[in-house]
TORVOGU-722502 format. One line per field, with one value per residue: residue in three letters; chain; x, y, z negated of N, C-alpha, C in turn. Coordinates in steps of 0.05 Angstrom, whole numbers, plus 5000, padded with zeros to 4 digits. Example, Ala and Ser with C-alpha at 12.3 -4.5 7.8 and 13.67 -1.06 7.14 Angstrom:
TORVOGU-722502
res	ala / ser
chain	A / A
nx	5264 / 5257
ny	4886 / 4955
nz	4844 / 4858
cax	5246 / 5273
cay	4910 / 4979
caz	4844 / 4857
cx	5264 / 5258
cy	4934 / 5001
cz	4844 / 4843
END
This chain:
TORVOGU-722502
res	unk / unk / unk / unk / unk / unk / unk / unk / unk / unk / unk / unk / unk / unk / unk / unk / unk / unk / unk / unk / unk / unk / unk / unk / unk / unk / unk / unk / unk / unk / unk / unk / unk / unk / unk / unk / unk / unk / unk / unk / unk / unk / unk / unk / unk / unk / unk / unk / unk / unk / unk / unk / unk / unk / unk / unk / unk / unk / unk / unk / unk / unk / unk / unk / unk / unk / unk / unk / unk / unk / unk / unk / unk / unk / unk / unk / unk / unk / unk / unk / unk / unk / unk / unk / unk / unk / unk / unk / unk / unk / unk / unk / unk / unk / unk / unk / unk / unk / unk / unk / unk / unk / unk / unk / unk
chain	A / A / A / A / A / A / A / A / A / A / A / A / A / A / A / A / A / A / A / A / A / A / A / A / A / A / A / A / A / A / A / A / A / A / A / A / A / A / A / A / A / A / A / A / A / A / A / A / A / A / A / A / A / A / A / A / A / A / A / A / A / A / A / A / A / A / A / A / A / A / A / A / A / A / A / A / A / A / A / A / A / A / A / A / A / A / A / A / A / A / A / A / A / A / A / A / A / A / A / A / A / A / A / A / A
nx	5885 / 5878 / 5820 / 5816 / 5828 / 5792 / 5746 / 5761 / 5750 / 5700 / 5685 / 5693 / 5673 / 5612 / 5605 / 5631 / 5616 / 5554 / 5497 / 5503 / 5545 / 5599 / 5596 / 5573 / 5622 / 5663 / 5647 / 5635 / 5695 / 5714 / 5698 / 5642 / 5589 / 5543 / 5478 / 5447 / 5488 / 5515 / 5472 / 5466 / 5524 / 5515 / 5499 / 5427 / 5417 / 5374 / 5335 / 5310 / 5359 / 5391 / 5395 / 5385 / 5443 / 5478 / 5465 / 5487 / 5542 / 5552 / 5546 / 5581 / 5624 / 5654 / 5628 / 5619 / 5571 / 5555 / 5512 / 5499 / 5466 / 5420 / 5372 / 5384 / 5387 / 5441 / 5470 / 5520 / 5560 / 5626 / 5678 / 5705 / 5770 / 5769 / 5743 / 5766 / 5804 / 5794 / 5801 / 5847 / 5825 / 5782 / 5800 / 5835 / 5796 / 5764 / 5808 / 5810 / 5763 / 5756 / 5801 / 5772 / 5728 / 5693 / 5682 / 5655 / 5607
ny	1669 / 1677 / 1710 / 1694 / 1638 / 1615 / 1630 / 1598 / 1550 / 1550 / 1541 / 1490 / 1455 / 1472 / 1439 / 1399 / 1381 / 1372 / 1319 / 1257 / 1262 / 1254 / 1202 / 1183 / 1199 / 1163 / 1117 / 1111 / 1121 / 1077 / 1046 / 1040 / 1053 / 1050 / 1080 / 1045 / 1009 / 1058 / 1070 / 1017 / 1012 / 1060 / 1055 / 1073 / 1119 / 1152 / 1143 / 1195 / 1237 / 1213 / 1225 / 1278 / 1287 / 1269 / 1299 / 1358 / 1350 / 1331 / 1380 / 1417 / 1391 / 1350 / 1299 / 1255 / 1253 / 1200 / 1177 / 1124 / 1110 / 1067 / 1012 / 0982 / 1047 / 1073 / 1089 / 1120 / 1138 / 1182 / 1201 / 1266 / 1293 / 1323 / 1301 / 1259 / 1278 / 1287 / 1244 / 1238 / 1277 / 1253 / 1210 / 1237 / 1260 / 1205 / 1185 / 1229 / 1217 / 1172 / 1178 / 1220 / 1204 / 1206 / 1258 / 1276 / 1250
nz	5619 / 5684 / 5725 / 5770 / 5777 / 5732 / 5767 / 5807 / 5785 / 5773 / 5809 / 5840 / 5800 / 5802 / 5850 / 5842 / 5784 / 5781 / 5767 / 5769 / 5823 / 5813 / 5808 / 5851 / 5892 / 5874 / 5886 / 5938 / 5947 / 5928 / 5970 / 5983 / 6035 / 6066 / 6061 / 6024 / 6002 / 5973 / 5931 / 5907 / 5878 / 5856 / 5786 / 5761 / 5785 / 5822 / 5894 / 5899 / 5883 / 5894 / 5953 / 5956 / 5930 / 5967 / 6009 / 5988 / 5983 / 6032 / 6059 / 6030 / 6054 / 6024 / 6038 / 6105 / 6142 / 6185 / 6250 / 6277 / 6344 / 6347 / 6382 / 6305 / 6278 / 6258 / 6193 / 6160 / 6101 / 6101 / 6059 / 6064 / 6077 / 6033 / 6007 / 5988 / 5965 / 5913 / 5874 / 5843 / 5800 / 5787 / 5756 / 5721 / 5696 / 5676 / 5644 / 5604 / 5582 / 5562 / 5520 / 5489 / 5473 / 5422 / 5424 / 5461 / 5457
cax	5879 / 5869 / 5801 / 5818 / 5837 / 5764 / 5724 / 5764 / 5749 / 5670 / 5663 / 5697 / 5655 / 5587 / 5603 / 5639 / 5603 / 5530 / 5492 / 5512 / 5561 / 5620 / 5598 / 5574 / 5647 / 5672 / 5633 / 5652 / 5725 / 5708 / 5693 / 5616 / 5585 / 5515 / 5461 / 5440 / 5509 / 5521 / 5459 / 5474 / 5538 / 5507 / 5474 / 5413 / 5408 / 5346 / 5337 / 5310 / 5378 / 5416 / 5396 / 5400 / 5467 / 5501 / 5467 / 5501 / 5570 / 5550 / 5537 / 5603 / 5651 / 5672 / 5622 / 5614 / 5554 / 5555 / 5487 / 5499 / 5431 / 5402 / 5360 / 5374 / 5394 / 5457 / 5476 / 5540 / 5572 / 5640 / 5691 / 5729 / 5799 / 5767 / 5732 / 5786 / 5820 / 5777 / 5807 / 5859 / 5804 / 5758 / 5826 / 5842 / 5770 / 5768 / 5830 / 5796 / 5735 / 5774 / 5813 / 5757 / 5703 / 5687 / 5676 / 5636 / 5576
cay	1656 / 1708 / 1714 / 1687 / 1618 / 1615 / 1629 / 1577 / 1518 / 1541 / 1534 / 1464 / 1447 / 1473 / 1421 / 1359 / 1385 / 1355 / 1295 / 1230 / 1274 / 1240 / 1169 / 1182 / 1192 / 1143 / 1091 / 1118 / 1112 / 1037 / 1027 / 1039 / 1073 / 1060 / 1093 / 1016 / 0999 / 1080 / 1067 / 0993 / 1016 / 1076 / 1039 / 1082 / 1140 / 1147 / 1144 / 1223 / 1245 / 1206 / 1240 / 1297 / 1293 / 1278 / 1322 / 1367 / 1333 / 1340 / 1413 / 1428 / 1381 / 1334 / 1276 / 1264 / 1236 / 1194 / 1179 / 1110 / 1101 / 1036 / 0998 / 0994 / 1066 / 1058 / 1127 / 1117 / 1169 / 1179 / 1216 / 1273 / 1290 / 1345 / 1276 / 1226 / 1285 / 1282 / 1215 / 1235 / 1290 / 1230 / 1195 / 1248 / 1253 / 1188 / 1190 / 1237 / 1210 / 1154 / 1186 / 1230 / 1185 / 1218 / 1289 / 1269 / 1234
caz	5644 / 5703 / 5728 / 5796 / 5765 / 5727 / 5791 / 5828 / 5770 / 5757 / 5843 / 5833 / 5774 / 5813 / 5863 / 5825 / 5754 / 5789 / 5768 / 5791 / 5845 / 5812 / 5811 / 5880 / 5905 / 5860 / 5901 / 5961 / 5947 / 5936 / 6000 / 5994 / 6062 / 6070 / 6029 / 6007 / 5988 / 5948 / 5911 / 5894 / 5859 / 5827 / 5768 / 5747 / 5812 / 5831 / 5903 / 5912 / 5867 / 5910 / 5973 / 5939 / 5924 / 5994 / 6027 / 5978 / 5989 / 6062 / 6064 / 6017 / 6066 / 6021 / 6051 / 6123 / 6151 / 6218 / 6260 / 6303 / 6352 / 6353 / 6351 / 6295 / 6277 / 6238 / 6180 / 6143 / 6088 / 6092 / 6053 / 6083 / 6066 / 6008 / 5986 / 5976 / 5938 / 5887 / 5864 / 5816 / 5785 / 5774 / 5742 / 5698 / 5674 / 5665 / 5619 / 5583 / 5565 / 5543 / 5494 / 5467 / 5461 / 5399 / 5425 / 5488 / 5446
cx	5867 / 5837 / 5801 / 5816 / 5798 / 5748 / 5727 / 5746 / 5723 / 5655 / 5671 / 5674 / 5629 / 5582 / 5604 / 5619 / 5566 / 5525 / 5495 / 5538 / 5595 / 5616 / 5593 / 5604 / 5655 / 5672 / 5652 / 5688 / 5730 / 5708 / 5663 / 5603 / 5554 / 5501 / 5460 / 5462 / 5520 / 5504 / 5464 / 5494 / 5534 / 5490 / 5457 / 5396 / 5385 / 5349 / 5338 / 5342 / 5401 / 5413 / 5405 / 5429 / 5492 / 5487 / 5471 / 5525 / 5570 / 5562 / 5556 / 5635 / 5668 / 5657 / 5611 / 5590 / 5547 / 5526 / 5505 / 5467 / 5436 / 5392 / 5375 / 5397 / 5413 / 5473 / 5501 / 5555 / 5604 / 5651 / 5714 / 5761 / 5792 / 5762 / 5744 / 5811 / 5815 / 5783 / 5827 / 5847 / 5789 / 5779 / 5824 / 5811 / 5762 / 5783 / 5819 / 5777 / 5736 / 5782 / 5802 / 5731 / 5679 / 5668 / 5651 / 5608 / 5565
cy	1677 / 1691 / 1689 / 1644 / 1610 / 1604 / 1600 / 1550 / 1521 / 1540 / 1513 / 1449 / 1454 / 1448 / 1387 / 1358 / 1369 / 1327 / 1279 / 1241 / 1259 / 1210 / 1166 / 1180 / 1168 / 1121 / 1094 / 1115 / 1092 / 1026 / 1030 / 1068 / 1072 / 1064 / 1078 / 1011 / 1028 / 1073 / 1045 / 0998 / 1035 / 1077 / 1073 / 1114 / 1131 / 1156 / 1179 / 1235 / 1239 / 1223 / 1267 / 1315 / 1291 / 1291 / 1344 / 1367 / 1336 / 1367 / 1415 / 1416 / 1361 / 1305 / 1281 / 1241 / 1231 / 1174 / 1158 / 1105 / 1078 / 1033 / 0985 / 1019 / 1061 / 1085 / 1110 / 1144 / 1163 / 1188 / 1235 / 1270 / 1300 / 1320 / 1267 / 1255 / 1287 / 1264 / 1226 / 1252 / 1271 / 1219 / 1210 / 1261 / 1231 / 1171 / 1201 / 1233 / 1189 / 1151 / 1203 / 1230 / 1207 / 1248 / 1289 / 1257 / 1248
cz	5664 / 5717 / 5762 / 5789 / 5753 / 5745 / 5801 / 5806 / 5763 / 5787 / 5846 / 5820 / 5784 / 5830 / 5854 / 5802 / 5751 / 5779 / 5788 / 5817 / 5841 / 5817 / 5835 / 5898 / 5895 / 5887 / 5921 / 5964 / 5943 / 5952 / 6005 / 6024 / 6069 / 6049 / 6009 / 5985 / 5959 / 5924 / 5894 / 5870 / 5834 / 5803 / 5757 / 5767 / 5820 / 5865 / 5925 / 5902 / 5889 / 5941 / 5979 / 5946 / 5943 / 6009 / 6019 / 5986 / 6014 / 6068 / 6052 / 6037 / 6048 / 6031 / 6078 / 6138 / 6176 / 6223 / 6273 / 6320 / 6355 / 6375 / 6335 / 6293 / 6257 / 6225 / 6160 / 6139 / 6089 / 6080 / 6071 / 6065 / 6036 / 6003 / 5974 / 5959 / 5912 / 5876 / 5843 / 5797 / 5763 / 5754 / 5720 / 5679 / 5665 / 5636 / 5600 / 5571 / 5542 / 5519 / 5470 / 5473 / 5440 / 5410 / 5448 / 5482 / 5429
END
């Protein structure tokens, strides 16, 4: 496997590889958009983790976070394009966890 190849999948894996950073999209490709509604879906995130973790997702470009002013002040995350490609990733990790149950516990 050439070196180049590596780099690219352990600067992937710094970003996606994060706690909660996949279930965070996940959501988000559900349809969830405000903080309320990310955390709701992400059973067990703790509220600092979750902040955390899109202003991560922020700062890397795959979530984009819009400011409406109020009153009241209205913050919704969305996914960019990098985001919603993340979807067949999550798939084919999913697949895998699937099938090796076993190895993963």
């Amino acid at each position: 496997m050439a070196e180049d190849t590596c780099t690219t999948i352990e600067d992937a894996m710094a970003v996606l590889g994060r706690a909660w950073a996949g279930a965070v999209i996940e959501a988000m490709l559900e349809g969830a958009e405000r903080f309320s509604d990310i955390s709701r879906a992400v059973d067990g995130v703790t509220d600092g983790v979750l902040t955390t973790r899109l202003r991560e997702l922020c700062e890397r470009g795959i979530v984009e976070r819009r400011v409406e002013p109020g009153p009241p002040t209205v913050v919704t995350y969305r996914l960019t394009q990098a985001g919603r490609d993340v979807a067949p990733i999550l798939d084919a990790v999913r697949a895998f966890a699937g099938k090796h149950r076993d190895v993963l516990r």
